[in-house]
C-alpha positions in Angstrom: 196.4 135.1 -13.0 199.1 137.2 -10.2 200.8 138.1 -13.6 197.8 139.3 -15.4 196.7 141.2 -11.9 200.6 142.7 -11.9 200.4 144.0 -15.2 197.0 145.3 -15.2 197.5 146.9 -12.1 200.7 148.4 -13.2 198.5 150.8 -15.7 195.7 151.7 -13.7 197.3 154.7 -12.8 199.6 155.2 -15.4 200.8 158.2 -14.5 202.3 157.2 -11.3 204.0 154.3 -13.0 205.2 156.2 -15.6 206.6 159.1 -13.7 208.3 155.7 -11.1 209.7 154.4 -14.8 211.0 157.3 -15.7 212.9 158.6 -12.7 214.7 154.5 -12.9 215.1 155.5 -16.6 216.9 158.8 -15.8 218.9 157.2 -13.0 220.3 154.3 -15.8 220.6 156.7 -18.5 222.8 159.1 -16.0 225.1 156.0 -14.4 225.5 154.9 -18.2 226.7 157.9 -19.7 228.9 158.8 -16.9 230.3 155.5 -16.1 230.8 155.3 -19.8 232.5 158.6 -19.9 234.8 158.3 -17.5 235.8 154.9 -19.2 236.5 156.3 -21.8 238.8 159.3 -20.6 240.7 156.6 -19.0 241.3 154.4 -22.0 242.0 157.4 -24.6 244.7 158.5 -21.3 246.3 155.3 -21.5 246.3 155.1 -25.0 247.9 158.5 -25.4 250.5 157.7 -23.1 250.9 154.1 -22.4 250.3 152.6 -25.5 251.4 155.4 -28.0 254.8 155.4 -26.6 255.8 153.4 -23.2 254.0 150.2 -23.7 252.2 148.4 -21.2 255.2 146.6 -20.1 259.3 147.0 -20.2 262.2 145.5 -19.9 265.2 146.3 -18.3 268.3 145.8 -17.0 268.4 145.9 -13.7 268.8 149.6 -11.9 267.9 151.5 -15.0 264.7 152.6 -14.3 266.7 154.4 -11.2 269.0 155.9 -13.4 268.1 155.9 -17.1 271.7 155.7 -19.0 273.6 154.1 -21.1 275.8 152.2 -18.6 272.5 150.5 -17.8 271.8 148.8 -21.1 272.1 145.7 -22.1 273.1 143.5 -25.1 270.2 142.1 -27.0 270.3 139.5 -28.1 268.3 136.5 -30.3 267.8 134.4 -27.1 266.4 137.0 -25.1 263.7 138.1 -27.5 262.8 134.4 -27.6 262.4 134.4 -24.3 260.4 137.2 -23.5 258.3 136.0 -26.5 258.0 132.1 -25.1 255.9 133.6 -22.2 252.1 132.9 -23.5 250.9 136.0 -22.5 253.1 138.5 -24.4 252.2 139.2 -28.1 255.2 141.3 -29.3 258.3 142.7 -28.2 260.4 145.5 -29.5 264.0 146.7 -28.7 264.9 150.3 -27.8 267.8 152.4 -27.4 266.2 155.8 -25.8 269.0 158.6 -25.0 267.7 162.2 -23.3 270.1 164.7 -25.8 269.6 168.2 -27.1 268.1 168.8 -30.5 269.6 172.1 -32.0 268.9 174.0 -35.1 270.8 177.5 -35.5 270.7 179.4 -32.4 267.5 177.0 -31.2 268.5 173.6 -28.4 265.7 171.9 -27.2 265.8 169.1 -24.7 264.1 165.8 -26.1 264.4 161.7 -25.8 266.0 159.9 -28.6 264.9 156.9 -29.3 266.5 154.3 -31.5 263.5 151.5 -32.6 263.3 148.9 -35.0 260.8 150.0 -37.4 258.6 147.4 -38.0 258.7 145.8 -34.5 257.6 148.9 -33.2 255.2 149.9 -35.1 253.4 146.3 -34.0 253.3 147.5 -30.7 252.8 151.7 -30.6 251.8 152.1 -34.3 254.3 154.6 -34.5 253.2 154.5 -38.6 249.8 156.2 -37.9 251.5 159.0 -36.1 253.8 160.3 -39.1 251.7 162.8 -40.7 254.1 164.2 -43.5 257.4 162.3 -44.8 257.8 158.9 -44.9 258.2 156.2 -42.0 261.7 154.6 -41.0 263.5 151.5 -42.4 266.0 149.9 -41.2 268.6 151.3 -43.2 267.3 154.8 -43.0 269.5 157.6 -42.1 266.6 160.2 -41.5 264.9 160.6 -38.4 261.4 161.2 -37.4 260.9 164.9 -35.0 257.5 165.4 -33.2 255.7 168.1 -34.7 255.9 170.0 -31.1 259.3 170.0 -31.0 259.9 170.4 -35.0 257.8 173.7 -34.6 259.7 174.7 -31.5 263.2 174.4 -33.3 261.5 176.2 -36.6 262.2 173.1 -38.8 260.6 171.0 -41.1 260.6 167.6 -43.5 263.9 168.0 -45.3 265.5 170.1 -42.8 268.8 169.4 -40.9 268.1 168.6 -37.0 271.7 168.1 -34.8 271.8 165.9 -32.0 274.1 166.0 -29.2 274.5 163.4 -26.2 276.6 161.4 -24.3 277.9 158.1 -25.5 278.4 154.8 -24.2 282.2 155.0 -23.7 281.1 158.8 -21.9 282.4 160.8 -25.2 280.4 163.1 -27.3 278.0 161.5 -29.7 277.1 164.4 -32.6 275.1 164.2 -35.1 273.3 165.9 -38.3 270.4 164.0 -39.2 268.3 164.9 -42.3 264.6 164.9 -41.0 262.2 162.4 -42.9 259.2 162.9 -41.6 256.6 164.5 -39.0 254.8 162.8 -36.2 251.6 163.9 -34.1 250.9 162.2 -30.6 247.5 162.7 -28.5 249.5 163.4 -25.8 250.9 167.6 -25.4 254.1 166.4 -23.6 255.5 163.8 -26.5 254.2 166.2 -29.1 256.7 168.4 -27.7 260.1 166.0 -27.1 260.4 162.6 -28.7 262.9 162.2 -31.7 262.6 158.7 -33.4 265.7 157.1 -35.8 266.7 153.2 -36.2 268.3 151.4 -33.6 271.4 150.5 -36.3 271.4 154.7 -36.9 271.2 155.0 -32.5 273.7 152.4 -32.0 275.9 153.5 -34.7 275.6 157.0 -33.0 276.3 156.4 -29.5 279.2 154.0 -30.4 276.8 151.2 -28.5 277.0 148.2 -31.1 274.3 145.8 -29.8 273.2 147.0 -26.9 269.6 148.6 -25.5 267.7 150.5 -22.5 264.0 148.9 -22.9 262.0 145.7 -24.8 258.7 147.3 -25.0 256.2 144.6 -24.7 252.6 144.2 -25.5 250.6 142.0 -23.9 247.9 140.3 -25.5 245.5 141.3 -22.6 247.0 144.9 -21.8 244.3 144.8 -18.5 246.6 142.1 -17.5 250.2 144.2 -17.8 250.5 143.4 -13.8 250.3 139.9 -15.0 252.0 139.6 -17.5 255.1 141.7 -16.2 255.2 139.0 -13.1 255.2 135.7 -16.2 258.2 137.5 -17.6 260.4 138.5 -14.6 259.7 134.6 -13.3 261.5 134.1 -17.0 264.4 135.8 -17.2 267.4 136.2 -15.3 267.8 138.2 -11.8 269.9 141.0 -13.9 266.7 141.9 -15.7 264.0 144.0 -13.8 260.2 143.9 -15.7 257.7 146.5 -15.0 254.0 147.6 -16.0 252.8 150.7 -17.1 251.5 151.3 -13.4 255.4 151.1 -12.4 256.7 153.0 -15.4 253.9 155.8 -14.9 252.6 155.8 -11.0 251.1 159.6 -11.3 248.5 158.2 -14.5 247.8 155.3 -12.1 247.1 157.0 -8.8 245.5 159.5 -10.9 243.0 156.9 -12.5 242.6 155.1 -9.1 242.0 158.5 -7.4 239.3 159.6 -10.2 237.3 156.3 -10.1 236.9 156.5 -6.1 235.6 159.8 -6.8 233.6 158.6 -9.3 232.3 155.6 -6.9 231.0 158.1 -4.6 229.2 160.0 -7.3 227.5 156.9 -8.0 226.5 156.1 -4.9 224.8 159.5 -4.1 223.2 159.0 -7.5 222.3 155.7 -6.4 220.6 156.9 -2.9 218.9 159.9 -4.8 217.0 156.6 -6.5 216.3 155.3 -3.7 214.7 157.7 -2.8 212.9 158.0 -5.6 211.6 155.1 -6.2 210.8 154.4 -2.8 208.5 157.4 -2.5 206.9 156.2 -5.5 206.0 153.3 -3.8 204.9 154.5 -0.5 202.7 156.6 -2.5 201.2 153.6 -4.1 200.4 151.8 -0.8 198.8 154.2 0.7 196.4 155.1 -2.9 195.7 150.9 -2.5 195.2 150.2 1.4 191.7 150.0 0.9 192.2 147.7 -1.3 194.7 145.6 0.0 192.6 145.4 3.1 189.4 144.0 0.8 190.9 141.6 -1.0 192.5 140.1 2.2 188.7 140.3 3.9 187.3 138.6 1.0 190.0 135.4 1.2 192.6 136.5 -0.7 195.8 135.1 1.1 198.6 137.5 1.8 201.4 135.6 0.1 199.8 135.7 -3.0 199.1 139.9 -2.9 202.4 140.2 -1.4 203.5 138.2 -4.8 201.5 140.5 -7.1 202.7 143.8 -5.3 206.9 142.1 -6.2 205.7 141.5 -9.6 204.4 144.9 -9.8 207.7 146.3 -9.1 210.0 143.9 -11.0 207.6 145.3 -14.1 207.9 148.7 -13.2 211.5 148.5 -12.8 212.5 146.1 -15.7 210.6 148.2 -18.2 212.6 151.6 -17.0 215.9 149.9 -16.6 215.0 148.2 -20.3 214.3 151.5 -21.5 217.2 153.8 -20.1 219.1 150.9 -21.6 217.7 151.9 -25.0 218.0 155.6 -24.7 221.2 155.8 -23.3 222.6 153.5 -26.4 222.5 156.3 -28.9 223.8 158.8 -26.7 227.0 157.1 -26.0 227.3 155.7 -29.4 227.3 159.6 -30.4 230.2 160.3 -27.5 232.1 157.5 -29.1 231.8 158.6 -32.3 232.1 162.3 -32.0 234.3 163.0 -28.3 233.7 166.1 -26.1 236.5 168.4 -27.2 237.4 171.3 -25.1 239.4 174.6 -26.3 240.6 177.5 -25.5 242.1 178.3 -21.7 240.3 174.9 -20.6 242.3 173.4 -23.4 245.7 174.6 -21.8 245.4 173.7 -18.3 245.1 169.8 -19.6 247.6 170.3 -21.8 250.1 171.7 -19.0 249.3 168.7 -17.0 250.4 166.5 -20.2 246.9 165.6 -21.2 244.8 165.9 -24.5 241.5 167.9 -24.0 239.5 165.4 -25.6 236.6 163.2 -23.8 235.2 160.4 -25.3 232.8 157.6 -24.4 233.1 154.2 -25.1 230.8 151.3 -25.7 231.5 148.9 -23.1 228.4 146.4 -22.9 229.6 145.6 -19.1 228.7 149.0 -18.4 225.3 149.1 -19.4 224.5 146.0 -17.5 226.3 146.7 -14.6 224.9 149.8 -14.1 221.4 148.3 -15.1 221.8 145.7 -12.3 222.7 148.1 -9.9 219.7 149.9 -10.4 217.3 146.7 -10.6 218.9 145.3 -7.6 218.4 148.9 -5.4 214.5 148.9 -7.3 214.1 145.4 -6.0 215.4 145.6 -2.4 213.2 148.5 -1.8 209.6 146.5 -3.0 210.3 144.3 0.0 208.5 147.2 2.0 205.0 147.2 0.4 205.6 143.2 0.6 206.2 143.9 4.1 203.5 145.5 4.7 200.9 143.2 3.3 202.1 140.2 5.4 201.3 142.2 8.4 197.9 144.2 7.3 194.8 144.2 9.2 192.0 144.3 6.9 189.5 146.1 9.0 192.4 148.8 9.8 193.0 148.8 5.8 190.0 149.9 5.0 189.0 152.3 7.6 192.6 153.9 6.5 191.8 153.7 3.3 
């Protein structure tokens, strides 16, 4: 009967429940949508950078990442990789010799970073494949390289062409080197658009008279939220003369920028979440003070106060599970549509993100934690607030009820 009493009473005045459902539904629909937004900037940045070309966790010996040469390499070998690969959490690992050199073509030198893979282990990890967009990917055996288009365009050269390399070697000579290019790569992110030279790590080694050795092992985790993790499982692995970090090591600014971005995005959320409260406590001021008289006789005619108090929490719970339901709904679509089809930005906009290294390009993504985190956050605020009506009826005075009312 107190549910049938609830829901009855929910649509005696319709329009005062609907307008309370739909100012929850706009607050879930608007914490959805953002939330989900902001997701998925983050991931597409990672992706871009992290997983397109750094990994989410490297290897090294120990002092390179203080001073990226080649006297801080070391020789990889079988037992290594089967190490690193023994460690439950890591999926893949792939070798690299990376070099900073000068790419020239006639009277054109660009700087760029060199980077001697092996083909098939890296394209496991960064799906360097999916980025050539003209030519032909590398084999081992190979003696072409693949140029950024960035960098190709910069240094007026294209599939075919002759791109020279010049460096330092492991022994501190000159390494030289004409390399025919075989194909064209494309990267989300503006900054390794415009630097990043890719050839096989026999061609690299063979090139910077450094038989057998590498700079990284790019790993992938098989949970990249756990990188942290997994970085710690592989350092406790390997020798002392081996230093492991995470992306968040390898890249700080991304991180602090991320971590900087969702605090500001935490207080956004929580102004959004007060503006509710506001909102939907108003609503239900209003609709105590439209029922005192009521409330005051149904108490005079023996009703207890427990059991109103009940009905008035039921009231709520409907009112705020139906407009958390439907923002749910309605906010579905829309980020289903962001997903699918990102925000993209042009023009001067365009350039400032590109300056900073980053792709102009906002998408959403369907996360289902969102939606019900956000959903619960709403119900929870909805449900804290009907305490007060409930409140309210424990302590009423029917005689002052109804001559309020």
């Amino acid at each position: 009967m107190i549910l049938q009493l609830a829901w009855r009473n929910l649509w005696r005045n319709s329009s005062r429940s609907l307008i309370a459902m739909a100012s929850v539904w706009c607050a879930v629909v608007f914490a959805i949508v953002l939330n989900s937004l902001q997701k998925g900037v983050f991931e597409r940045l990672v992706a871009n950078v992290v997983s397109f070309y750094s990994g989410y966790v490297q290897v090294h010996s120990a002092g390179y990442s203080a001073e990226q040469t080649l006297e801080n390499s070391f020789i990889y070998t079988d037992s290594l990789r089967r190490a690193v690969e023994s460690v439950k959490s890591v999926s893949s690992a792939a070798p690299r010799l990376e070099v900073f050199a000068l790419a020239s073509s006639g009277d054109k030198t660009r700087g760029c970073l060199t980077t001697g893979v092996v083909p098939e282990q890296e394209d496991r990890i960064t799906h360097l494949k999916s980025k050539v967009t003209a030519g032909e990917y590398l084999t081992d055996s190979t003696q072409t390289v693949l140029v950024a288009e960035g960098l190709a365009r910069r240094l007026n050269l294209g599939l075919g062409d002759t791109l020279i390399l010049l460096s330092q070697g492991y022994y501190g000579t000159l390494a030289a080197g004409k390399f025919p290019i075989g194909g064209l790569l494309h990267f989300g992110s503006p900054e390794l658009n415009d630097q990043v030279v890719f050839l096989s790590l026999k061609k690299a080694q063979e090139w910077l008279d450094a038989p057998d050795l590498a700079t990284t092992l790019v790993i992938m985790p098989r949970n990249p939220e756990q990188s942290i993790q997994t970085a710690k499982q592989i350092s406790d692995a390997l020798p002392a003369s081996f230093e492991v970090l995470p992306w968040q090591k390898i890249m700080p600014d991304i991180d602090e920028h991320i971590r900087v971005d969702s605090a500001s995005m935490s207080i956004i959320l929580g102004v959004l979440y007060l503006l509710i409260g506001f909102g939907i406590f108003a609503v239900l001021l209003m609709m105590f003070a439209e029922r005192q008289r009521e409330f005051g006789i149904l108490v005079a005619l023996g009703m207890r106060k427990s059991k109103l108090a009940v009905m008035l929490l039921l009231e709520s719970i409907f009112m705020t599970l139906t407009g958390c339901l439907g923002g749910m709904l309605i906010s579905l679509p829309i980020v289903w549509r962001l997903a699918e089809h990102p925000i993209r930005f042009g023009g001067d906009f365009a350039e400032i993100f590109e300056r900073f290294g980053f792709e102009a390009v906002f998408p959403a993504t369907v996360d289902p934690g969102i939606f019900l985190r956000q959903t619960i956050a709403v119900l929870i605020i909805a449900l804290v607030l009907s305490l007060y009506p409930v409140v309210r009826v424990l302590s009423l005075k029917p005689l002052d009820a109804m001559r309020s009312g």
